[in-house]
C-alpha positions in Angstrom: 113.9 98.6 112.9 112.9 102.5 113.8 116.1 103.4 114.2 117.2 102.0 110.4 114.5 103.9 109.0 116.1 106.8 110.8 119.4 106.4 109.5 118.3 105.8 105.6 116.8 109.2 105.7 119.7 111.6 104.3 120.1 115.0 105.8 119.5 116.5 102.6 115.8 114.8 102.4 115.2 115.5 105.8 115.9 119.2 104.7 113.3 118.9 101.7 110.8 117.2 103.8 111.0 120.7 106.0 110.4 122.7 102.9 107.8 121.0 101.8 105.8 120.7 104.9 106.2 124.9 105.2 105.0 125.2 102.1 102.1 122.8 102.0 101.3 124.5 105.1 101.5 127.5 103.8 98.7 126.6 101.0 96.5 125.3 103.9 97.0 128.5 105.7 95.6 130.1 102.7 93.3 127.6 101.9 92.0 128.1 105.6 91.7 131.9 105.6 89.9 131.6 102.3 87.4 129.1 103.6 86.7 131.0 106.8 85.5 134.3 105.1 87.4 136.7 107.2 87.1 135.2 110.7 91.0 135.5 112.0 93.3 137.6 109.9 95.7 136.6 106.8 98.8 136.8 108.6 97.5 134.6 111.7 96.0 132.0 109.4 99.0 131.7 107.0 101.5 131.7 109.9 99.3 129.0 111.8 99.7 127.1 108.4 103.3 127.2 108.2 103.7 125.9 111.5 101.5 123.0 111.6 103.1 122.5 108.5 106.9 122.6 109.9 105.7 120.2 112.3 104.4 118.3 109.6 107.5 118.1 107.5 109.9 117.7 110.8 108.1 114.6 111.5 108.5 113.4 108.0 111.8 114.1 108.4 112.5 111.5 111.2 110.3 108.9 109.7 108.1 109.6 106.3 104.5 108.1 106.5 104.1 105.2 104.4 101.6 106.7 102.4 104.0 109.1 101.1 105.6 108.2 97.4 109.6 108.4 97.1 109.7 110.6 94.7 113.4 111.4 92.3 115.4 114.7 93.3 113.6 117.7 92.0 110.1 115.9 91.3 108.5 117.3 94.3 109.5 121.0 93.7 107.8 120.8 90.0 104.9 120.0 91.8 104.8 121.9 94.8 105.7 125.0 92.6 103.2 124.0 90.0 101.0 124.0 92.9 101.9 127.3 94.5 101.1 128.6 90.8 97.8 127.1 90.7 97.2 128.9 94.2 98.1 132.1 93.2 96.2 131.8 89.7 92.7 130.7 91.6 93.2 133.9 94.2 93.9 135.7 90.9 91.0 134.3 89.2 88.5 134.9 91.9 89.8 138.6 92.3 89.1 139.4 88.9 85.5 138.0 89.1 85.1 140.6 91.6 85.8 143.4 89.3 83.2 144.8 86.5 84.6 142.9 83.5 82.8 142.2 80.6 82.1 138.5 80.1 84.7 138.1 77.2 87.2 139.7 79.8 85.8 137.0 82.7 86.5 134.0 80.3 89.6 135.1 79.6 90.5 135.4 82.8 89.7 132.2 84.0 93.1 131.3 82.3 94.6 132.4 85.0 93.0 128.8 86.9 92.5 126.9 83.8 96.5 126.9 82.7 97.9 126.1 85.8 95.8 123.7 87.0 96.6 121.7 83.9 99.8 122.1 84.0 99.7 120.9 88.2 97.5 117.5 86.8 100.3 116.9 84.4 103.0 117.6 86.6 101.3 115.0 89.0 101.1 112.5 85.9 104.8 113.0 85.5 105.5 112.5 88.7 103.8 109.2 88.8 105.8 107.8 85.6 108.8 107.9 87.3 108.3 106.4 90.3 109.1 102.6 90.7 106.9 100.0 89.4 105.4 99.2 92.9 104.6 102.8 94.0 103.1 103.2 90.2 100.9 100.4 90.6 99.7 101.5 94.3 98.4 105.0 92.4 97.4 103.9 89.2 95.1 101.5 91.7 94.5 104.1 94.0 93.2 106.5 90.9 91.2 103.7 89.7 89.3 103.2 93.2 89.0 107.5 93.0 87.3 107.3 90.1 84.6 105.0 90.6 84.2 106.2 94.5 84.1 109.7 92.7 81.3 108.6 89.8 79.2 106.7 92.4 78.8 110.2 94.6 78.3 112.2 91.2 75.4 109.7 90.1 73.9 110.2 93.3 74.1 114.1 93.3 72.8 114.1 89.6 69.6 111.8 90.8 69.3 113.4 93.8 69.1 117.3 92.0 66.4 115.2 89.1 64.5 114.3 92.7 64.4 118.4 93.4 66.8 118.2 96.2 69.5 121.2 96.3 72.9 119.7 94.6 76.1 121.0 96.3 78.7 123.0 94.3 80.6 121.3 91.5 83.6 122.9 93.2 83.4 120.0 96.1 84.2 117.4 93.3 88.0 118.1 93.2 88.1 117.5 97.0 85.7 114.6 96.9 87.9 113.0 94.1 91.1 113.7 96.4 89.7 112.3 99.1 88.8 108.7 97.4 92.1 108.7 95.9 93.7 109.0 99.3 91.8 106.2 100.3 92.1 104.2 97.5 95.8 104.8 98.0 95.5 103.8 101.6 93.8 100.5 100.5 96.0 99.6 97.9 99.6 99.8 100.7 97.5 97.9 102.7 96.7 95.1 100.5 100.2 95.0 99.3 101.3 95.0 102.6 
């Protein structure tokens, strides 16, 4: 059975599953470097990323996790560029709210994150129309578990910050609401397994 897997993967997807692990590592390279304030260098952190990302996408190559969605031809560069945009527009962002701008010239600026990360969350909506009606059902479900695992931790943040007690950044919601869609993708293969 392994070895069928093996065979239905096309060397051209096998090629794309490299890319897209280099550049997804590339963005947690970044992402890393960013979160660590300076403690190893930019060049060592984004080159680390690309790596563990290769290795990432090399192994997807032999055999894609089950988690991943199959995706039509081009659907996965819209997104990982859309991505890499909304990247770049956050470093951009957070530059510029480093500099002494007026606050008319700081709300403008925060274009720079606002446009692309729309355009990323639409790009990722389009993306899930055109999958097959199996894989759309598994991440509509999966976005319906994120969203009430997501509004349960928010209600206890909000009650918890009425009691006095210090609420964490608002920032830490994206990844929170990534993190129950993940697993509210996870449980969804595995009851449709």
């Amino acid at each position: 059975m392994k070895n069928n897997i093996e065979k239905n993967i096309s060397s051209d997807e096998k090629r794309r599953n490299m890319i897209s692990g280099l550049a997804i590592g590339a963005a947690l390279g970044i992402v890393f470097w960013s979160a660590l304030d300076g403690l190893l260098t930019f060049p060592l952190d984004l080159l680390v990323g690309m790596g563990t990302g290769l290795l990432i996408g090399y192994r997807w190559g032999k055999r894609p996790p089950p988690m991943l969605m199959r995706y039509p031809p081009g659907v996965m560069w819209r997104i990982l560029i859309a991505g890499a945009v909304l990247v770049l527009g956050l470093f951009g962002y957070l530059y510029l709210l480093d500099l002494d701008l007026t606050n008319t010239q700081k709300l403008l600026s925060s274009l720079l994150a606002i446009v692309p990360a729309i355009v990323f969350v639409l790009m990722l909506v389009s993306a899930i129309g055109q999958l097959d009606e199996m894989q759309r059902r598994i991440q509509t479900e999966g976005i319906a578990i994120a969203f009430a695992g997501t509004a349960i931790i928010v209600i206890v943040f909000a009650l918890l910050g009425l009691a006095g007690l210090p609420v964490p950044h608002w920032g830490f919601l994206l990844v929170i609401m990534v993190f129950m869609w993940l697993v509210g993708k996870l449980w969804t293969m595995w009851r449709y397994k």
